[in-house]
VMD Tcl script that draws the C-alpha trace (Angstrom):
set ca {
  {0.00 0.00 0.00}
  {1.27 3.41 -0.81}
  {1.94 6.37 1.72}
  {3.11 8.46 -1.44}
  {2.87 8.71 -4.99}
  {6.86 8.52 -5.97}
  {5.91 7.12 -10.20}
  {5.87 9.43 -13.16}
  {2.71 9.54 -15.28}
  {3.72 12.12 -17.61}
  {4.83 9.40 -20.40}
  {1.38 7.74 -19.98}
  {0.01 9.59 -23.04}
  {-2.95 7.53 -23.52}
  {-4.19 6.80 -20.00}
  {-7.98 6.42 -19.63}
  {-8.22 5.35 -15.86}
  {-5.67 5.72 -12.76}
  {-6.34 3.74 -9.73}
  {-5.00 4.80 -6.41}
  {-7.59 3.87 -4.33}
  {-7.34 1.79 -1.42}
  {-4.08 2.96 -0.34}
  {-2.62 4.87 2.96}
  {-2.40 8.64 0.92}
  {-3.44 11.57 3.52}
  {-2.85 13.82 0.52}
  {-1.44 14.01 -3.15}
  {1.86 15.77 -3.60}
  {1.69 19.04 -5.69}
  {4.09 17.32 -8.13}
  {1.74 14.51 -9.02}
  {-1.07 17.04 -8.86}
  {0.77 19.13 -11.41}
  {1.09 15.61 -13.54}
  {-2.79 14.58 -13.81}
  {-3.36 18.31 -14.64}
  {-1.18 18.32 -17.46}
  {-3.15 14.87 -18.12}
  {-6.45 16.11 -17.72}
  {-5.49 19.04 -20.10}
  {-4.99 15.74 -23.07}
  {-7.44 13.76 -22.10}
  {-11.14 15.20 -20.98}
  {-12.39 11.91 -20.07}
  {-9.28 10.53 -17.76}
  {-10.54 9.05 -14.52}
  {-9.06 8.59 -11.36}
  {-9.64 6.64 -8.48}
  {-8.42 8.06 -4.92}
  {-11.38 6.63 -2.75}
  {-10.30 4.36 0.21}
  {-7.26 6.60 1.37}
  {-6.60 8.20 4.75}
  {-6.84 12.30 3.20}
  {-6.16 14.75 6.26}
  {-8.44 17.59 5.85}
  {-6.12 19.85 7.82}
  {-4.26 23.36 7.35}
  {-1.30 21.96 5.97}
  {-3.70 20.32 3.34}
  {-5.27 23.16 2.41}
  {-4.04 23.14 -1.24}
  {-4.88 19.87 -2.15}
  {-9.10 20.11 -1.01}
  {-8.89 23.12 -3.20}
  {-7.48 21.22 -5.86}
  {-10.07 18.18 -5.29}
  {-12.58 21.04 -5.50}
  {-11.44 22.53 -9.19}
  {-10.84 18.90 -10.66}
  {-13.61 17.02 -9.37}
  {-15.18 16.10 -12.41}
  {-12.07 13.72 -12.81}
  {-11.98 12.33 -9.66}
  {-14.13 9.07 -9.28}
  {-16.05 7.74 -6.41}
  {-15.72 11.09 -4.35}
  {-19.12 10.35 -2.48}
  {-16.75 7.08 -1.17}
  {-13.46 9.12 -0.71}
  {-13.51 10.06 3.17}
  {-11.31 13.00 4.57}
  {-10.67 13.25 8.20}
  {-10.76 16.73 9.88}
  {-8.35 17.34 12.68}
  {-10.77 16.86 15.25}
  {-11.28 13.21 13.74}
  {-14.57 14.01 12.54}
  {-14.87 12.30 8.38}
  {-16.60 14.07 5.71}
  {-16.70 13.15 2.07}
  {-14.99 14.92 -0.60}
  {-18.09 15.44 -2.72}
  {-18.15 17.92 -0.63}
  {-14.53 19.37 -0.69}
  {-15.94 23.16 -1.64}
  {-17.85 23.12 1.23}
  {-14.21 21.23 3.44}
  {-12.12 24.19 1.35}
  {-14.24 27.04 3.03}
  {-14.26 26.08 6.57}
  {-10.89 25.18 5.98}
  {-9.67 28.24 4.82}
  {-11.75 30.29 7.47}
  {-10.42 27.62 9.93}
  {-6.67 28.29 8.97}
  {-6.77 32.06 8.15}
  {-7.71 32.45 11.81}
  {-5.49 29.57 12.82}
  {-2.32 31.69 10.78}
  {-2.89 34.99 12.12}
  {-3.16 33.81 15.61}
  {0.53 32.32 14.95}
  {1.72 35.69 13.43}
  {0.07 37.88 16.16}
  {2.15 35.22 19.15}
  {4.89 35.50 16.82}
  {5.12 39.15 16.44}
  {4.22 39.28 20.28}
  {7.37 37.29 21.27}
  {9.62 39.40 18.92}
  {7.83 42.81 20.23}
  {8.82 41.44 23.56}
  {11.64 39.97 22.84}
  {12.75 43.38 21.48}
  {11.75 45.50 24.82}
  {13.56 42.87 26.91}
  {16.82 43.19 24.64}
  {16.79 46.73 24.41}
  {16.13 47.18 28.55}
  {19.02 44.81 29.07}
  {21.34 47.07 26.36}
  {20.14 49.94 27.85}
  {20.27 48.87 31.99}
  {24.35 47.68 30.86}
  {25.01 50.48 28.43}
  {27.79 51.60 30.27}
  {29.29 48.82 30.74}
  {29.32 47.58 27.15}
  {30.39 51.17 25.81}
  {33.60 50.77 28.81}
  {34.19 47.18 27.86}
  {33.97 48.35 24.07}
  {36.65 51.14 24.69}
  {39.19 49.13 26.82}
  {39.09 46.28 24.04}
  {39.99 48.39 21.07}
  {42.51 50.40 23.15}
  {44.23 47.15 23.97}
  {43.99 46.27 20.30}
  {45.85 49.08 19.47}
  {48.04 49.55 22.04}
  {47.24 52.30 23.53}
  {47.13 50.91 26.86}
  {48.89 47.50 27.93}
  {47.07 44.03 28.73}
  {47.29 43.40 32.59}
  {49.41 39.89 32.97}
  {49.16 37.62 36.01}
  {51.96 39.33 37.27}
  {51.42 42.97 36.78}
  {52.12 45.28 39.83}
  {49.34 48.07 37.90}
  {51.99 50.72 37.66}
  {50.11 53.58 36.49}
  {50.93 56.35 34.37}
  {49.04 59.22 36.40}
  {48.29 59.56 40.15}
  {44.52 61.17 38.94}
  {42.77 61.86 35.92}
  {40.62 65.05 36.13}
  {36.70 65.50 34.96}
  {35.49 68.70 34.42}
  {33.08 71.12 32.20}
  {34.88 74.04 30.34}
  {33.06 76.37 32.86}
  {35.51 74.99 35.66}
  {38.53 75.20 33.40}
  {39.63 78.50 35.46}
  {39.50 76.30 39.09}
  {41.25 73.68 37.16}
  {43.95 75.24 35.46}
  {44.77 77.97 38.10}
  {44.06 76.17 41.22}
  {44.35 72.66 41.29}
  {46.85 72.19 38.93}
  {49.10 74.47 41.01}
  {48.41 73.10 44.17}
  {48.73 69.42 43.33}
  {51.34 69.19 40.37}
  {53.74 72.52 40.98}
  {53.34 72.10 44.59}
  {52.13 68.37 45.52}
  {54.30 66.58 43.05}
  {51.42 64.69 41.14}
  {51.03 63.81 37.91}
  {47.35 64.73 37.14}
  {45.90 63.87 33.36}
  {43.93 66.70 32.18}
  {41.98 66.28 28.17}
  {43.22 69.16 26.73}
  {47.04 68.62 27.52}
  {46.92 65.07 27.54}
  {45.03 63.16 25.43}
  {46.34 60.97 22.34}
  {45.75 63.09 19.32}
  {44.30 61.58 16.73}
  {41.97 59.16 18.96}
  {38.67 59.66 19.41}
  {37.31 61.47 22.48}
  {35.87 58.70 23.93}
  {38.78 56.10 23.38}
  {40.90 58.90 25.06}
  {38.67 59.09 28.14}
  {38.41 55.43 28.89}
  {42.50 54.35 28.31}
  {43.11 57.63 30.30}
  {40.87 56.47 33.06}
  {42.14 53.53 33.28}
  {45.57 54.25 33.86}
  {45.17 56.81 36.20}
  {45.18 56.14 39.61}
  {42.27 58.03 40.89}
  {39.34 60.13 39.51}
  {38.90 63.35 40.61}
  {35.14 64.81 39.33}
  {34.78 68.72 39.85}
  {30.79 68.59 40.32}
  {28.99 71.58 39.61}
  {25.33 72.10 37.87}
  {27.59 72.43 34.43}
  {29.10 69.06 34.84}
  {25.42 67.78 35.31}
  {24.28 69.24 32.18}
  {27.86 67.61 30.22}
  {27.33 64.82 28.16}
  {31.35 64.38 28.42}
  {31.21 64.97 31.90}
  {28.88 62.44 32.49}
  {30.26 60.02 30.40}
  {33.94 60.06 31.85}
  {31.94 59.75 35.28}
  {29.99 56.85 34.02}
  {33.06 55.31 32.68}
  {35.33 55.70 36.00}
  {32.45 53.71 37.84}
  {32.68 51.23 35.16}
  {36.38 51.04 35.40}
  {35.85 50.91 39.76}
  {33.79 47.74 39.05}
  {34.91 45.80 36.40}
  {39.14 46.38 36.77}
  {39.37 47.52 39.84}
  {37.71 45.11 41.95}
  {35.10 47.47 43.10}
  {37.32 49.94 44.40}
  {36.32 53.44 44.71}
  {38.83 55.14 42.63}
  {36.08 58.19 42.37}
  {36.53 61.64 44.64}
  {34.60 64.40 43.80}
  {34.73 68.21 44.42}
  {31.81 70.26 44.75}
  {32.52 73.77 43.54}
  {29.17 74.68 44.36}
  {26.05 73.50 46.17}
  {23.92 71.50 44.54}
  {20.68 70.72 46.09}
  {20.06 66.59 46.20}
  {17.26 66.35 43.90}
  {19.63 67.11 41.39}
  {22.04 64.85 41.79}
  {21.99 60.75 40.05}
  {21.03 57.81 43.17}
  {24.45 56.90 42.11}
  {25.97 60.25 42.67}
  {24.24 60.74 45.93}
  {25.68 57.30 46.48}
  {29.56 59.04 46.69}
  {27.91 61.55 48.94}
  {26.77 59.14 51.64}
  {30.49 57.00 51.58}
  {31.70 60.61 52.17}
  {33.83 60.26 49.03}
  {33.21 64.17 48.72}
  {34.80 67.69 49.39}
  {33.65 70.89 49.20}
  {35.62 73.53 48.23}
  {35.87 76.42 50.42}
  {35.79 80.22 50.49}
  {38.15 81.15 53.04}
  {42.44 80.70 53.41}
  {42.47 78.36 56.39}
  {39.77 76.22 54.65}
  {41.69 76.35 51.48}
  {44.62 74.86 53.47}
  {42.67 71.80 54.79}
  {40.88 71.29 51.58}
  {44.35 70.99 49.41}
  {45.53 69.09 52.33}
  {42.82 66.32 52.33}
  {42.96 66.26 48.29}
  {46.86 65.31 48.44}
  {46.07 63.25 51.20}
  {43.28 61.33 48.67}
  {45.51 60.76 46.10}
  {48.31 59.64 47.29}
  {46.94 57.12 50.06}
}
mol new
graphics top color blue
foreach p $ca { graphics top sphere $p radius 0.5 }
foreach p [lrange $ca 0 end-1] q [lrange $ca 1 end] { graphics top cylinder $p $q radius 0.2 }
display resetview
């Protein structure tokens, strides 16, 4: 008994009658369909035979009960061909207009319930992707950086038996609108005076690499961070990333150490500081710069004291 139809029929120019009846065939393959059309196109009065089968009237189907539907006239003993439905309830395919109908109302629904999960999952899939890109954007951006700055060189591989020499005792974050503070104050007090080696973007930075490269191998071989917070820092993008990207360097090559101090030039009221700002405040990793001589002395005192313990 046949569970396909494998034979070629398209040599059989003079075929009256094909019998495939009584056989285990849930459904005709749209090859051999193609042949008996070709065959009914010669031959007006060819007969075939595919009562006695097991036909599955079910979506994948679909294309054949049409078919039985168009080419009927050909097919003999339909009212004695069966077709089972996928709830295992049998109809005849004398009826297969009627089977096509329901089927195709039946599958129609059937598809676009599978493309309305399917597009669910990937809409889904998509917010939960993005929300994990975005929750560890930092730390793919810092992990990003450091590769490609190892890559080219600009900053060495760490060995098992590297000592983490670094190159300067603190790298400095600031906005433009600080520059004066930075360039008049600290850098006098803790190079010229201190004896530090501070890293500062517009006199040391690799030219030629971009901004953000220069940040993150800078960062990461300096020994501290020093942030000079004001409301202009807040409102950096450049600020914020070289912040972002000395907490990502605290955590992920550092061993969570706090290599992050920050100055406050001015007061800034809580509310408008980051939870992970505030976060420095409350570990007291903080100083506020003064207005007056003897505070200045204490301030510069504590700052030297930071950086070099």
């Amino acid at each position: 008994m046949l569970n396909n139809i494998t034979f070629d029929i398209s040599h059989m120019d003079h075929l009256m009658y094909l019998d495939i009846s009584k056989n285990r065939l849930s459904f005709l393959s749209q090859s051999f369909r193609d042949q008996l059309q070709e065959k009914f196109k010669q031959n007006e009065k060819l007969k075939v035979d595919i009562s006695g089968n097991n036909f599955q009237c079910i979506c994948d189907n679909v294309d054949f009960v049409q078919w039985v539907s168009i080419y009927h006239p050909h097919l003999d003993n339909l009212h004695l061909t069966r077709c089972q439905l996928k709830d295992r309830t049998k109809l005849y395919l004398k009826e297969a207009q009627y089977i096509y109908d329901m089927l195709r109302k039946e599958c129609s629904s059937y598809t676009a319930l599978v493309i309305g999960i399917a597009i669910l999952i990937a809409f889904c899939g998509s917010i939960v992707l993005l929300g994990m890109i975005y929750r560890y954007r930092w730390k793919i951006r810092y992990l990003y950086y450091i590769i490609k700055s190892k890559y080219h060189g600009t900053i060495k591989a760490p060995s098992s038996t590297d000592t983490r020499e670094y190159k300067y005792d603190a790298f400095i974050s600031y906005d433009e609108n600080d520059s004066n503070f930075v360039h008049n104050n600290l850098l006098h007090q803790l190079e010229r005076d201190g004896g530090l080696k501070l890293c500062i973007h517009k006199r040391d930075f690799v030219p030629g690499n971009d901004i953000a490269a220069n940040i993150t191998s800078s960062i990461h071989v300096s020994r501290k961070v020093i942030i000079v917070m004001s409301c202009h820092f807040l409102e950096s993008y450049w600020c914020m990333f070289e912040y972002n990207m000395a907490r990502m360097e605290s955590i992920y090559s550092r061993d969570k150490e706090n290599i992050l101090f920050m100055i406050f030039l001015e007061q800034i009221q809580p509310g408008q500081l980051p939870l992970h700002i505030l976060e420095l405040v409350q570990d007291q990793s903080y100083i506020e710069y003064p207005n007056d001589e003897y505070g200045n002395t204490v301030f510069w005192g504590k700052l030297r004291d930071v950086l070099v313990g």
